[in-house]
Each structure stands twice: as structure tokens, then as C-alpha cells.
C-alpha positions as CSV (number, residue, x, y, z in Angstrom):
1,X,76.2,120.1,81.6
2,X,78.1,117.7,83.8
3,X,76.1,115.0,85.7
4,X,77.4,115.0,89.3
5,X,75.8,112.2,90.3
6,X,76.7,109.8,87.3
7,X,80.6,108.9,87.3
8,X,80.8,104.9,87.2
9,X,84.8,105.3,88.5
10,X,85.1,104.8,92.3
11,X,88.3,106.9,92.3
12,X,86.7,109.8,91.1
13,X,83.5,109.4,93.3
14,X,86.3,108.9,96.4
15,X,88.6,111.7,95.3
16,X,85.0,114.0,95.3
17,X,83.8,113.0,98.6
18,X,87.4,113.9,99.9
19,X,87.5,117.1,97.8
20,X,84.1,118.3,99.3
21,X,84.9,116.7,103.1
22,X,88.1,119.1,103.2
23,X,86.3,122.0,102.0
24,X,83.5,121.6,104.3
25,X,86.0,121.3,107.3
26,X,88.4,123.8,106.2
27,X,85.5,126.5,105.8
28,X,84.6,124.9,109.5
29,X,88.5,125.6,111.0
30,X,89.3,128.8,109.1
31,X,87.8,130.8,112.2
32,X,90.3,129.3,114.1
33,X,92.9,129.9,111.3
34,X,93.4,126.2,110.9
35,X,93.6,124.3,108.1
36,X,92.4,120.4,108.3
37,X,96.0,119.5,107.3
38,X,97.2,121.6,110.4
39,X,94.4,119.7,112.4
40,X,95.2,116.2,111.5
41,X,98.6,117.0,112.0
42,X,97.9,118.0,115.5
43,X,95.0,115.3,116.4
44,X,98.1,112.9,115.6
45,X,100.2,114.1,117.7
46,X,97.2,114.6,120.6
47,X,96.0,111.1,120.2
48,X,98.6,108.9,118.4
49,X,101.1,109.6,120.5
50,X,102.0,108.8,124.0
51,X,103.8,112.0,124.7
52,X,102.4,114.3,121.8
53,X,105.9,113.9,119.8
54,X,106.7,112.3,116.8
55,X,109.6,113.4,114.4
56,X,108.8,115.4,111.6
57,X,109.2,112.1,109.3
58,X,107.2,109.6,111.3
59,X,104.1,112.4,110.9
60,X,105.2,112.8,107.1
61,X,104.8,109.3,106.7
62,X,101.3,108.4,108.7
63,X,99.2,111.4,106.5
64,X,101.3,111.1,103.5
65,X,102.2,114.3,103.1
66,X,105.3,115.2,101.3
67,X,108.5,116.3,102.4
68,X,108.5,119.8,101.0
69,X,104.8,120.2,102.1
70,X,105.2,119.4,105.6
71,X,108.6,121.7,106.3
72,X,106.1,124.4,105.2
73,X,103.4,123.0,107.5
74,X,105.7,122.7,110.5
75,X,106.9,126.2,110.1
76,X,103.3,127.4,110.0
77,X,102.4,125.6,112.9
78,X,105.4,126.8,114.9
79,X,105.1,130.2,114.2
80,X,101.1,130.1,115.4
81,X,102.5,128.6,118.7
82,X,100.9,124.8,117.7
83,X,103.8,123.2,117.7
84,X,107.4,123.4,118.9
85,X,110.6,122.1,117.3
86,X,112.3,119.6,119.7
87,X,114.7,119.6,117.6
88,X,117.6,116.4,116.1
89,X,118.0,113.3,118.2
90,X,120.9,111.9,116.4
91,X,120.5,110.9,112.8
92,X,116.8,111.0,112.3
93,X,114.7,113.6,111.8
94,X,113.4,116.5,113.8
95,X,111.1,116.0,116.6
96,X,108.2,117.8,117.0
97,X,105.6,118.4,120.1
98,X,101.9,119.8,120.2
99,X,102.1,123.2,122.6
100,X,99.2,123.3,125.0
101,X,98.0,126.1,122.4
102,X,97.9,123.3,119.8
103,X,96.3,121.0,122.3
104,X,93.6,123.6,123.2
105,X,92.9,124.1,119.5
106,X,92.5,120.7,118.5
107,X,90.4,120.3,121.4
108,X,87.8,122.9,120.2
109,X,87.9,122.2,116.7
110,X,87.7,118.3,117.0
111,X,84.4,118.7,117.0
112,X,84.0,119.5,113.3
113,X,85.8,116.0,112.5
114,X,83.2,114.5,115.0
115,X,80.2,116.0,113.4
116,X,81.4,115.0,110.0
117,X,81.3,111.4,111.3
118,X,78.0,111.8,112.5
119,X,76.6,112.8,108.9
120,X,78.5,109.6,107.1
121,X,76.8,107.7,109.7
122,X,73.5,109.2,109.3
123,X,73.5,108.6,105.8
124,X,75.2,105.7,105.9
125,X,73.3,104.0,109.1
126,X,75.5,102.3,111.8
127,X,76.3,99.2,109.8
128,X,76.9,100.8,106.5
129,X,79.0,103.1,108.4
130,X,81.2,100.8,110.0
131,X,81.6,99.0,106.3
132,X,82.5,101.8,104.8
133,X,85.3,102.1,107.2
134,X,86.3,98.7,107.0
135,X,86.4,98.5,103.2
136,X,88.4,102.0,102.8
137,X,91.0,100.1,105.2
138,X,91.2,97.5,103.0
139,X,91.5,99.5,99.5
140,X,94.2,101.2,101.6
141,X,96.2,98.6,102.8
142,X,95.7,96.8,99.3
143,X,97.2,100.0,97.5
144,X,100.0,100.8,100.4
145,X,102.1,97.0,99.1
146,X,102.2,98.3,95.9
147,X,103.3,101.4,96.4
């Protein structure tokens, strides 16, 4: 039998811990028929936004989802009444806007993201939290120039 507490890699322990974080939260949203994509899509727009727009490439772009992936997303979404489709300004790409639906979804199922926070931290403690955080960031940023 496996070992699941043995792999030396830390991509495979990270690409676990992410594997079992989205399961845990999508089990958590499903009531709500949301998926954690759908969420962070629409917690973007709620709190990364000044206006709760962004065009469909600027979201694409800051949760690195792909292009095909987030058509079918934003399709979803609209047809739930999360989003709507603001459509073209000019060249770029579609613009999209949380609904107050969207907004009153992400504000009851926020929580779930909260209290998955909570338990890093607990396990974590404060400090170790907060470096956690602050090391991911750099990995990330250290991986995004070579990409």
C-alpha cells in the first residue's frame, strides 16, 4: 500500500493539499450548486474589482484558467443568473459583471473559504500561517517569469 504521508516532492505534497482543499469546498458549495471555480470566479469579481467587471480575459488570466474552460464557465454562470455578459468594448474581450444573485451567493458561501483559512491557521499557528502564505507567493512569482 501507498504511504500518504511519505512523498519527499513538494509538488506532489502541494498538488495534494490543493486536490483535497477543492474537494472539501466543492462538497461545501454543491448545495448551493456552485462549484469553487464558479466561486473564485465570482469573489474576483466582488472584491477585486471596483465595479464587479472585468473582461472575460483579465479573469482568465488572474486564476489561470484556460480559454476553452472559462467560455464554458461563463456560460454556466450566466445561465444560473451569476453573471451577465456586458458584452465587447472595442477589440478586447468580453466584459463580464457579478448579478446581485452572484453577489448574494458568494456572500453566503464565502464562508466555506473563510473556515478553510481558519483550519490552515490552526494547524499552522499565526506565524506559520502567514509564512506559508508568504512563501507560496514567492514559489509563485518565481515560477510566473518563467512561464
Amino acid at each position: 500500500m501507498l504511504s500518504t504521508r511519505n512523498p519527499d516532492n513538494a509538488c506532489i505534497k502541494i498538488k495534494r493539499l490543493s486536490e483535497s482543499i477543492d474537494r472539501t469546498l466543492n462538497s461545501r458549495l454543491s448545495d448551493d450548486d456552485l462549484t469553487l471555480t464558479q466561486c473564485r470566479i465570482l469573489y474576483t469579481l466582488a472584491h477585486c474589482t471596483d465595479d464587479g467587471s472585468a473582461t472575460q480575459k483579465e479573469i482568465e488570466d488572474y486564476l489561470s484558467i484556460s480559454h476553452p474552460t472559462a467560455i464554458g464557465l461563463f456560460r454556466r454562470m450566466e445561465s444560473k443568473d451569476l453573471i451577465e455578459n456586458l458584452g465587447r468594448t472595442g477589440k478586447s474581450s468580453k466584459t463580464i459583471r457579478i448579478t446581485p444573485h452572484g453577489n448574494r451567493m458568494i456572500d453566503r458561501n464565502e464562508i466555506h473559504i473563510h473556515e478553510m483559512e481558519k483550519l490552515i491557521e490552526s494547524v499552522l499557528g499565526e506565524i506559520g500561517y502567514h509564512s506559508l502564505k508568504s512563501h507560496l507567493d514567492l514559489v509563485y512569482d518565481e515560477l510566473s517569469k518563467k512561464e
